[in-house]
KEKE-3310 file (N, C-alpha, C; in steps of 0.2 Angstrom, whole numbers, plus 5000, padded with zeros to 4 digits):
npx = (4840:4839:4847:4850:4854:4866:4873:4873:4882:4893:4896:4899:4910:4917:4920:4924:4935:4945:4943:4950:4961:4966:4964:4972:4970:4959:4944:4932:4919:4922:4929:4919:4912:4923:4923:4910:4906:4915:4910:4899:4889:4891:4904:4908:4921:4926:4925:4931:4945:4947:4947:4959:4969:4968:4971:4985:4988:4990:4996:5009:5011:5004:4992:4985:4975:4964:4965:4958:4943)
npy = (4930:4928:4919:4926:4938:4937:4930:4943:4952:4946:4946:4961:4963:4958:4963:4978:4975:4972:4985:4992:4988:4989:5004:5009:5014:5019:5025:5037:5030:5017:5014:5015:5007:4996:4997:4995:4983:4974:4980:4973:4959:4945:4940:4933:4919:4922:4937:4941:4937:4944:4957:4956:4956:4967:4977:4973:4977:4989:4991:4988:4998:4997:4999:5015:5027:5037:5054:5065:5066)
npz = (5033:5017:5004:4991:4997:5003:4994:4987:4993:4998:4984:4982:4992:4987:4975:4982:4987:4976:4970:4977:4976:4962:4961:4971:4983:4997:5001:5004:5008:5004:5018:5025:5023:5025:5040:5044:5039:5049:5062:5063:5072:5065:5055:5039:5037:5026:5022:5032:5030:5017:5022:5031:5023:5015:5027:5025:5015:5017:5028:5023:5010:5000:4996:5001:5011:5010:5016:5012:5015)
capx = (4843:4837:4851:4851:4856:4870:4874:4877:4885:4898:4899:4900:4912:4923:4922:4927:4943:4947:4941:4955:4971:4967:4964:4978:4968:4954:4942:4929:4916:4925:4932:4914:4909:4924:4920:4904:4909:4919:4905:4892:4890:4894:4907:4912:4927:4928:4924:4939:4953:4947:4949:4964:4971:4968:4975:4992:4989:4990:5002:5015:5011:5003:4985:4985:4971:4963:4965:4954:4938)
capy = (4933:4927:4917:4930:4943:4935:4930:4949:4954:4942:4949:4968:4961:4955:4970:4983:4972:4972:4993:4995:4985:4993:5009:5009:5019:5019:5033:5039:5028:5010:5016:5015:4998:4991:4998:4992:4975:4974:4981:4966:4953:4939:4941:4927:4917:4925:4941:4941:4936:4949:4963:4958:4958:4974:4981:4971:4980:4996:4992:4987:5004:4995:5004:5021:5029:5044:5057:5068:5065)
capz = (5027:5010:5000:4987:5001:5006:4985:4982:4999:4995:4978:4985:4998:4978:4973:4984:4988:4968:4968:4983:4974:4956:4961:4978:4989:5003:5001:5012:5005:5005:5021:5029:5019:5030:5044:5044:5038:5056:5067:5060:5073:5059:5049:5037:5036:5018:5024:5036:5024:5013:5026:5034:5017:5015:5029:5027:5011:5020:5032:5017:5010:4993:5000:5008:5014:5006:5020:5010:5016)
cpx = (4842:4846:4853:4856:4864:4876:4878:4880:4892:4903:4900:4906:4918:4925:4926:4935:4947:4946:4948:4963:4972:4966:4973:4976:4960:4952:4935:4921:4917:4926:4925:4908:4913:4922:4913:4904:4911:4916:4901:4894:4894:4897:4909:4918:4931:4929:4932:4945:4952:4950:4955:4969:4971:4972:4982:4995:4993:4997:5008:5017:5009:4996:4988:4977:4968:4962:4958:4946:4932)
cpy = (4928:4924:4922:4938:4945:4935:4942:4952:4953:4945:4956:4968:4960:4962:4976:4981:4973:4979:4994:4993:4990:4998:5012:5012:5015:5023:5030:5033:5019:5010:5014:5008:4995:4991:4996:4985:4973:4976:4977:4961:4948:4941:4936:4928:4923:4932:4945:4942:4943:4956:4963:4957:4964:4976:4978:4975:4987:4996:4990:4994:5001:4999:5010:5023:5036:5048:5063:5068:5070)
cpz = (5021:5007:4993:4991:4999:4998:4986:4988:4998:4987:4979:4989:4989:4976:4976:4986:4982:4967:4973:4979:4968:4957:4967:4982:4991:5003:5005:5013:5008:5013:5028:5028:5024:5034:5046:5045:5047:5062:5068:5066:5072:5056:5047:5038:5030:5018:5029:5035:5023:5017:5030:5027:5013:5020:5031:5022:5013:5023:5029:5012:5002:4992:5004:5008:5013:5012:5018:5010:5014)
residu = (UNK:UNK:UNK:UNK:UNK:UNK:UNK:UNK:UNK:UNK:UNK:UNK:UNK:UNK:UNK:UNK:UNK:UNK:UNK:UNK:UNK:UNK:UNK:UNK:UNK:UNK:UNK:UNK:UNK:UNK:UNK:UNK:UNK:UNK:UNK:UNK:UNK:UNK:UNK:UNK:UNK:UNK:UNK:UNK:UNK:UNK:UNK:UNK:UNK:UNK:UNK:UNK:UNK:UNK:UNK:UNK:UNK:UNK:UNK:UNK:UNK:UNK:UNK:UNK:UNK:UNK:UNK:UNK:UNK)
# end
């Protein structure tokens, strides 16, 4: 994987965690980017925080979960 790959993954990986707090919700979409994320063999360090950061979001009820798929 190309250094550049890995550059906008991480920046995609920025984003969707900062799209999830300002908005407050998980839709069907983001919902499928983490999942994915957490399938991948590798997951960064970075990668990890980020998503367990989210779902403490959830479990505090600061994130819910868009049911409307």
């Amino acid at each position: 994987m190309s250094p550049n790959c890995i550059f906008q993954h991480k920046t995609s990986m920025d984003q969707l965690f900062f799209q999830i707090y300002r908005h407050g919700y998980i839709d069907k979409k983001k919902s499928q980017y983490l999942r994915n994320i957490l399938l991948q063999e590798s997951v960064s360090e970075e990668e990890k925080i980020y998503v367990d950061r989210i779902l403490y979001a959830v479990r505090q009820g600061w994130v819910r979960i868009d049911k409307n798929f």
